[in-house]
N, C-alpha and C positions, 0 to 999 in steps of 0.2 A: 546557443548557450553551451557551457562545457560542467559536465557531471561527472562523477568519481563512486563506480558504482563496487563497492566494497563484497565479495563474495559473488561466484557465477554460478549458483545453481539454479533451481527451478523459480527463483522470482527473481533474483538476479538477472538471467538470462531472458527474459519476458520484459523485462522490466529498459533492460538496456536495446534489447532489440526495439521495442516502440522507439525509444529515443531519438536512437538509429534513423528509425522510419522516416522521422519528422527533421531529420536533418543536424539534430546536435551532437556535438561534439561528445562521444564517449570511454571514459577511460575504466579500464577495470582495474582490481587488487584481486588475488588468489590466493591461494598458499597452495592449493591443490595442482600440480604441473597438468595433471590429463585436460583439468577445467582450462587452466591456462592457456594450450597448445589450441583448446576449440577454441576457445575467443578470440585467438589468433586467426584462426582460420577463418573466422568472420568477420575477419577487418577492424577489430579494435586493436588502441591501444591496449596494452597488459603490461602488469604489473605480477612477477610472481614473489609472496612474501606475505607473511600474517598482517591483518588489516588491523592489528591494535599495536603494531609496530612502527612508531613515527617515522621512521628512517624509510622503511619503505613508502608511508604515505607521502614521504617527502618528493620524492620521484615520480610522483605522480604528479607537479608542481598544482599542490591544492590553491596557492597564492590564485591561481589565473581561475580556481575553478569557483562556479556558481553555488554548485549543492554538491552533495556526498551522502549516499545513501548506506548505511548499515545494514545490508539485509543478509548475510549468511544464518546458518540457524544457529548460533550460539549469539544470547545476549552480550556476556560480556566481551567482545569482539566487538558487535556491533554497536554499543555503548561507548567505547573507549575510540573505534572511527572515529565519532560525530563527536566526541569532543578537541580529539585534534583536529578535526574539520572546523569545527565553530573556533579554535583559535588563530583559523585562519579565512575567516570572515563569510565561513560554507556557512548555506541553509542546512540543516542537519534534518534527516529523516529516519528514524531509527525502528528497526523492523524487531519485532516481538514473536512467540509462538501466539497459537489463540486460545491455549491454556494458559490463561495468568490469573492473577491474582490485584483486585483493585489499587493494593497497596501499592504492587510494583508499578502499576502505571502512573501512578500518583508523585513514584519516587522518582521518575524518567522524564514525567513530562514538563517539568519545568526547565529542566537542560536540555531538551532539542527542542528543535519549530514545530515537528508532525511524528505523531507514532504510526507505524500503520500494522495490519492484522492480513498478514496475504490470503489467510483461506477465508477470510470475510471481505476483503478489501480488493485483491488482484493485483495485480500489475499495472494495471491503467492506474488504480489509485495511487500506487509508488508511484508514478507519472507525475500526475496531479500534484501530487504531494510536493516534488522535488521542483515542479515548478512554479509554487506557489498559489496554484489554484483553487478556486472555491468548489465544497463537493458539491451545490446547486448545478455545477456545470456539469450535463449527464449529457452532453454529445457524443464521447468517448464510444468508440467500439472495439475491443480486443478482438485478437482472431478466436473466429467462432461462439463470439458472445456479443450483446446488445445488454445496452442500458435505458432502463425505465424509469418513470418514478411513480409512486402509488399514493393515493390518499386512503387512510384505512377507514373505511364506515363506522357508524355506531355498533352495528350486529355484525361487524368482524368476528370471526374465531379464534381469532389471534389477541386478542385487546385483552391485555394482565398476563401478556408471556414476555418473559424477556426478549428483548431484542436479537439476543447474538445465539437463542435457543429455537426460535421458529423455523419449522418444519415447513418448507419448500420443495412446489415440484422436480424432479430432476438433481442437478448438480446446481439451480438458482441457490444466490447470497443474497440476503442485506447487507449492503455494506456502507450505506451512510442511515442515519436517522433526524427527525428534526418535528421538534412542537410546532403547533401551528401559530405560521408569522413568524417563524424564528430561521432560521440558517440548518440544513442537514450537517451534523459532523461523526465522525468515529463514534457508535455507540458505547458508553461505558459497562461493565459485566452487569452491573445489577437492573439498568435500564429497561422497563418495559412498555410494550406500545400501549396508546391510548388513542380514544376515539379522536378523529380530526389528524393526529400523525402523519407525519409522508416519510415516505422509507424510500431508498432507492436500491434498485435489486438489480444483480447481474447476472444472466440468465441466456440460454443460447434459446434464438428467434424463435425455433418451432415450439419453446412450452413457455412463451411470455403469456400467454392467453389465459394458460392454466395456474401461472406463479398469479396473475392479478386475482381471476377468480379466486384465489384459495386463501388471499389475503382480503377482499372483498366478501366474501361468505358468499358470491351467487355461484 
């Protein structure tokens, strides 16, 4: 598959490297030359030029490409990609800070396919995302991280905390959620866990042990 990954910084460059890994095709947009010249240097395609510039997305020939991912840190960059990407038939996957405001996701999420939240989400999930996967799929491992899934108990300590506010061992995330019987997705701000829950948390191997117990209360 070929992907159009808008912006090379720190989820950008994670995000396009998995790709990489797995063999698709990846082209970037920049406007930054230094981010440029490294992308270069690791064998992508590049593109240097503001990614809410059609002319430059045009060169990046979106016709041929799959998905288009907006992940630099400015919204409206990344909002303006994925709509010239969706008029050229891209999955749109549109990256946010993870201070927002429910309204604004409310406002975005009917113009692309997937929002994602990189410091709850990661990179695997712009992954996921750009390939149309479901978040129940937690085989995923990023370098130096592992994916779990939890069911939260009735005497959890967590049950009536918001989702995207729980306190995790280490540098572990939630970054999907899901009622029971239903499908995990992006939790929304106001979202809080409940007994029966399963959350999926991303966490490096050695304090998976301690993120379960500490969502588990033992």
């Amino acid at each position: 598959m070929r992907f159009v990954i808008v912006g090379y910084g720190r989820v950008g460059i994670r995000t396009a490297r998995i790709l990489q890994s797995e063999a698709h095709e990846v082209v970037v947009v920049d406007d930054d030359r230094e981010k440029v010249e490294r992308a270069e240097e690791e064998g992508f395609e590049v593109y240097h030029g503001d990614g809410n510039d059609e002319s430059v997305l045009e060169q990046a020939d979106l016709e041929t490409a799959d998905a288009i991912g907006g992940l630099t840190g400015d919204l409206n960059t990344n909002f303006t990609a994925c709509m010239i990407g969706k008029e050229y038939g891209c999955r749109a996957v549109l990256r946010i800070d993870e201070d927002y405001r429910e309204e604004i996701y409310e406002n975005y999420a009917e113009d692309v396919d997937e929002i994602i939240y990189p410091e709850r989400l990661g990179a695997a999930g712009a992954k996921t995302a750009l390939l149309g996967g479901n978040f129940n799929v937690l085989a995923d491992l990023t370098e130096r991280l592992s994916v779990a899934s939890v069911t939260v108990p009735e005497h959890s300590p967590v049950i009536g905390e918001r989702v995207i506010e729980v306190d995790l061992p280490g540098d572990a995330r939630i970054y999907a959620h899901g009622k029971a019987h239903e499908a995990m997705t992006i939790p929304l701000p106001r979202t809080t866990v409940e007994a029966g829950d399963s959350v999926a948390v991303m966490a490096s191997p050695e304090t998976l042990d301690d993120v379960r117990a500490a969502l588990k209360g033992a």
